[in-house]
N, C-alpha and C positions, 0 to 999 in steps of 0.2 A: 323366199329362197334360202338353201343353206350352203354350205359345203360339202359337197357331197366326197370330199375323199375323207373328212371327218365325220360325219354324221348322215343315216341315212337320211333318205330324203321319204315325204308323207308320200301314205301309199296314192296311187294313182294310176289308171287305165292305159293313156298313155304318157310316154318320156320320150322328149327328144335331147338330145346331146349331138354338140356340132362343133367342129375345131374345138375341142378341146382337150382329150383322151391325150394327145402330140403335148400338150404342155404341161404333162401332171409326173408328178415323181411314182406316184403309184396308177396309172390304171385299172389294173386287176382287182385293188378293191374300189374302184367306183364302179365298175362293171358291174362288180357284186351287191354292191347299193341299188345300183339302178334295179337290176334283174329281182333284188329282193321288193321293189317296192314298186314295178309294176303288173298290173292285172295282163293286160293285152298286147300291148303294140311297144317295144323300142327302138327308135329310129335312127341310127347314129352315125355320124361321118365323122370322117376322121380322114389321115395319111395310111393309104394302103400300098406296099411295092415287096420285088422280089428281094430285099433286104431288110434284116432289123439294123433299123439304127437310133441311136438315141446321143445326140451332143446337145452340150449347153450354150447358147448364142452368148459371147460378152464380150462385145465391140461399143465400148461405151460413144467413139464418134459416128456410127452410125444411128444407134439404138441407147437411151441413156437406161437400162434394164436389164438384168442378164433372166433371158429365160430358156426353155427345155424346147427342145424341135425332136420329134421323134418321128419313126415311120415305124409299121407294123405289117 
């Protein structure tokens, strides 16, 4: 496994990505890693709705973590 918003990822036939795209400060270039390193099939879920949004969750007495919620 790598990182894929640093490093592409080895080439390969298929890629799936899933809940993740919502928690990344860049999308656009993982997209573009993925896209460049597979042959066939990429499968990807994520948050889809009639608005973009993107805030940062940091309620540390819920959640001890601040991380990214995005929709697309």
């Amino acid at each position: 496994m790598c990182d894929i918003g640093k490093y592409k990822p080895p080439m390969r036939d298929v890629s799936i990505i899933s809940a993740t795209l919502e928690h990344t400060d860049n999308p656009k270039k993982i997209l573009n890693n993925m896209l460049n390193s597979t042959k066939k099939l990429i499968i990807i879920r994520t948050l889809v709705g009639n608005k973009n949004l993107n805030k940062t969750f940091d309620n540390k007495k819920i959640f001890p973590l601040r991380y990214k919620i995005r929709q697309f």
